[in-house]
C-alpha positions in Angstrom: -2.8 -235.5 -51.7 -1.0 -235.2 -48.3 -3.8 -235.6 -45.4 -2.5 -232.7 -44.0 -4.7 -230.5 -46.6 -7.5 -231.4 -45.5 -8.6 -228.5 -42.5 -4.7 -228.2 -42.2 -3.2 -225.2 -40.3 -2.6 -223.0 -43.0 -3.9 -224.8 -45.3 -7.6 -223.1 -46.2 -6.5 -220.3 -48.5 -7.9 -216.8 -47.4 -10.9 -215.8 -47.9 -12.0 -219.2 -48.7 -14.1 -220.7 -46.3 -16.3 -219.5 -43.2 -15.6 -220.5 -39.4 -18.5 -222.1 -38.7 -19.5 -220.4 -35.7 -19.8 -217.0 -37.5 -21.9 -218.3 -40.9 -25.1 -216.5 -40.5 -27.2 -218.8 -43.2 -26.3 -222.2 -40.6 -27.7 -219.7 -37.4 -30.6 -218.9 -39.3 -31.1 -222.4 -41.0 -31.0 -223.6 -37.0 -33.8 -220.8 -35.5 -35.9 -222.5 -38.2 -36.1 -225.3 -35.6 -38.4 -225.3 -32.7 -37.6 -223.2 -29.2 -36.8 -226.9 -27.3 -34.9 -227.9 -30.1 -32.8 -224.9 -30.9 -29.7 -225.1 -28.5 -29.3 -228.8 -28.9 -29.2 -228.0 -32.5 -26.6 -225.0 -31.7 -24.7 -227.5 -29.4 -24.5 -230.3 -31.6 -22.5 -228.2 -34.3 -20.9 -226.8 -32.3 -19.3 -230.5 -31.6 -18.9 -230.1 -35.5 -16.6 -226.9 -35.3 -14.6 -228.5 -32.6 -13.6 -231.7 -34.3 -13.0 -229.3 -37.3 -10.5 -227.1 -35.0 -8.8 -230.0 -34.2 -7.9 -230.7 -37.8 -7.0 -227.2 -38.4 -4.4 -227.1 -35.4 -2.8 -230.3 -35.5 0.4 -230.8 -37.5 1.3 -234.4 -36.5 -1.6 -236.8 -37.1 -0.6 -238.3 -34.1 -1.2 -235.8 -31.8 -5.0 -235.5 -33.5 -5.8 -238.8 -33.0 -5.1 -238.0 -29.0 -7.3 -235.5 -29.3 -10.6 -237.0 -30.9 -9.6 -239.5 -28.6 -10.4 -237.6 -25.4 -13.5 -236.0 -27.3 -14.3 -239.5 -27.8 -14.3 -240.9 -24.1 -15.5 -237.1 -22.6 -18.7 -238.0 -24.7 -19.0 -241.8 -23.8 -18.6 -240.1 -19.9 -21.9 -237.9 -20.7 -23.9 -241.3 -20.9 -23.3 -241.5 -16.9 -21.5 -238.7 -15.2 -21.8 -234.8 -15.2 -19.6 -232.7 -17.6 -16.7 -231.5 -17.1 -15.8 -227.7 -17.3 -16.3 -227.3 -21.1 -18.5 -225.3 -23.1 -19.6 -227.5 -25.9 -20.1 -231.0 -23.0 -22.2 -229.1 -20.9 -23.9 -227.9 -23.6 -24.8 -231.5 -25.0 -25.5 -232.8 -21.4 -27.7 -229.7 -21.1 -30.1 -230.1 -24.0 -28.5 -232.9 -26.5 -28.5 -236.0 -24.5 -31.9 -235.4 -22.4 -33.8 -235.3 -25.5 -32.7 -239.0 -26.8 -29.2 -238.8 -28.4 -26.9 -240.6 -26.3 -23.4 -239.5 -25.1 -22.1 -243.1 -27.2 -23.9 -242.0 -30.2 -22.3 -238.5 -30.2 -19.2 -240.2 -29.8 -19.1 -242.0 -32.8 -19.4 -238.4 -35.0 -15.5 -238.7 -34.1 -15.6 -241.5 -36.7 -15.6 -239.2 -39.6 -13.1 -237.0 -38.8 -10.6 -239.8 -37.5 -11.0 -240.8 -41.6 -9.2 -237.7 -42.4 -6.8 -237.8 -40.2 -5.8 -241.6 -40.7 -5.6 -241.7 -44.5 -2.7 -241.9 -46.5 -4.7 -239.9 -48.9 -7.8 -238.2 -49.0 -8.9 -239.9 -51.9 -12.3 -241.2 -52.7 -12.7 -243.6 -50.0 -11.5 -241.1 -47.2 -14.2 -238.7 -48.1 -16.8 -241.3 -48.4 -16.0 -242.4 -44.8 -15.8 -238.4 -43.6 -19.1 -237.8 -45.4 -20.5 -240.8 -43.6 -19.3 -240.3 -40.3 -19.6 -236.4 -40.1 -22.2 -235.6 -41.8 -24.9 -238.6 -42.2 -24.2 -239.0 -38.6 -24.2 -235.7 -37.4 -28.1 -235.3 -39.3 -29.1 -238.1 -38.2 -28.4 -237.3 -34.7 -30.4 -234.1 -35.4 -33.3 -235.5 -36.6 -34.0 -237.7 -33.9 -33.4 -234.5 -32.0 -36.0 -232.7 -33.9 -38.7 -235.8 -33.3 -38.5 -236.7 -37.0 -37.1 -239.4 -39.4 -36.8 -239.5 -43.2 -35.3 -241.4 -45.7 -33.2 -238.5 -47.3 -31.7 -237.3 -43.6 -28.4 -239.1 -44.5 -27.7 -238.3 -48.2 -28.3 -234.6 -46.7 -25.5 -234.9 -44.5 -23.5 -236.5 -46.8 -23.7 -233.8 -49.4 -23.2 -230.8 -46.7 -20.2 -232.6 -45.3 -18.5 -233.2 -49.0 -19.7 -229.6 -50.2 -17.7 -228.1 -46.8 -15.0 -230.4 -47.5 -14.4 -229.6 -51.1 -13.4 -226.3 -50.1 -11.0 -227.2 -47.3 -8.9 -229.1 -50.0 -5.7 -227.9 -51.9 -5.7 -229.6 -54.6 -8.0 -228.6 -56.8 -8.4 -232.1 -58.2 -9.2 -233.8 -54.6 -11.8 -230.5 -54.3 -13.3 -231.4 -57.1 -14.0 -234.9 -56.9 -15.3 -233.9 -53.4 -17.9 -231.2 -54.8 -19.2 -234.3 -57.5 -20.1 -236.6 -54.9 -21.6 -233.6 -52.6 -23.6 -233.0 -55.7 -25.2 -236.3 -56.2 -25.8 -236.5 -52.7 -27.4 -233.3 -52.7 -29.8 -234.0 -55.5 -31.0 -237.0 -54.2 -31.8 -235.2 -50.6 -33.5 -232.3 -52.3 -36.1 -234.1 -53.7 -39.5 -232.9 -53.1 -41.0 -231.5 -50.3 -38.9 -231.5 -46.5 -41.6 -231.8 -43.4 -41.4 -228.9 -41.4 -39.9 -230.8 -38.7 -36.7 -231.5 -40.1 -36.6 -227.9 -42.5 -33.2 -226.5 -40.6 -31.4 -229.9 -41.8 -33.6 -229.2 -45.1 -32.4 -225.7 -45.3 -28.6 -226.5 -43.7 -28.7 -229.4 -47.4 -30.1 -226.2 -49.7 -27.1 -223.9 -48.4 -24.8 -226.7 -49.3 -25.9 -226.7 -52.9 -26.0 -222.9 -53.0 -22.2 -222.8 -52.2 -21.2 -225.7 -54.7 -22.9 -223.0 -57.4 -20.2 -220.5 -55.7 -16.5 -220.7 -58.1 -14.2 -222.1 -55.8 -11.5 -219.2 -56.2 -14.4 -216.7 -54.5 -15.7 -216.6 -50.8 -18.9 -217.4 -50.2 -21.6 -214.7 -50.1 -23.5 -216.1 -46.9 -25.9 -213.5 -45.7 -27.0 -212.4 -49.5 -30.4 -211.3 -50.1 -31.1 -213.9 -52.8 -29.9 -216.7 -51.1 -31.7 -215.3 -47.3 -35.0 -215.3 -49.4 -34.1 -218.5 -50.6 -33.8 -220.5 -47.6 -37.7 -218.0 -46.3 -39.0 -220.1 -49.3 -37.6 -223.3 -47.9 -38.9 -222.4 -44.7 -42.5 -222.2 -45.7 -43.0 -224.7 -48.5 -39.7 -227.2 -47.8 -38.1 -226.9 -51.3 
């Protein structure tokens, strides 16, 4: 499969997948955290969508390895100067970095996205490296955010990465050996109980597994009853 399918231009069939700045499930999955924690949370997906539009508005993989590359230094920069005039740095500078996660260590998120971008193919071992350096990353630069460790932090962002992969892909083959390892690295985070600490990254892992249930030919119903009261169960008992 040509790299290019992956978050494409063009290339996510309509109707398919959510911009992630308008899912209502990942806002509410993010309120669950507390006030002080709730725009670094916003913020640091909001990196997330960024390195996504990248993807889906470069044509020359050239051209998007210049621009993770400015993403890359911009966020070294927030380690020792003030931000420059853009939304999403001043954001992190504002309530991402002051709270413990370092402009170096945000940087590094551009890791997994680079993997998509690089490969030949996004085969087995591309998605293994996105899922690692997006979303394993990108969780467990949240919880540290949120005050809290765990052991099953990274195999949730794995699996939320691979399940928002899988339907950004093409080829229906590539999509679905993206949804099996999402699944497998969902079950193993959604075992028992979550601490109420970390229940928006519990909650963000429980919507993942929700939309691998969804046929990959329909939208996503975000925003259903069922699956709002699902995640108000989370909430209060963290399963």
């Amino acid at each position: 499969m040509d790299r290019a399918d992956a978050y494409g231009p063009g290339r996510i069939p309509p109707g398919r997948a959510l911009q992630m700045q308008d899912d209502p499930e990942r806002a509410l999955a993010l309120n669950y955290a507390p006030t002080g924690a709730r725009d670094g949370l916003h913020a640091l997906f909001a990196l997330d969508d960024t390195f996504a539009h990248v993807l889906r508005t470069t044509t020359e993989p050239i051209i998007g390895q210049m621009r993770l590359a400015w993403w890359h230094d911009a966020l070294q920069r927030l380690d020792a100067a003030a931000p420059p005039a853009q939304p999403v740095l001043q954001a992190l500078a504002d309530a991402v970095v002051p709270r413990g996660v370092a402009g170096h260590t945000l940087a590094e998120l551009v890791i997994g996205w680079e993997a998509l971008i690089e490969a030949d193919a996004v085969d087995a071992a591309a998605m293994s490296a996105h899922a690692e350096g997006r979303g394993a990353a990108l969780f467990t630069a949240a919880a540290l955010l949120l005050g809290r460790s765990d052991a099953r932090v990274e195999a949730a962002g794995r699996g939320w990465a691979l399940a928002d992969l899988s339907r950004h892909l093409r080829s229906r083959e590539a999509a679905t050996q993206a949804r099996t390892l999402a699944a497998a690295a969902l079950d193993e985070a959604l075992v028992g109980a979550w601490p109420a600490a970390l229940r928006p990254l519990g909650a963000l892992t429980l919507i993942a597994r929700m939309n691998l249930a969804v046929p990959e030919s329909m939208p996503i119903p975000a925003g259903a009853p069922r699956r709002v009261a699902r995640l108000m169960l989370h909430r209060l008992t963290g399963r």
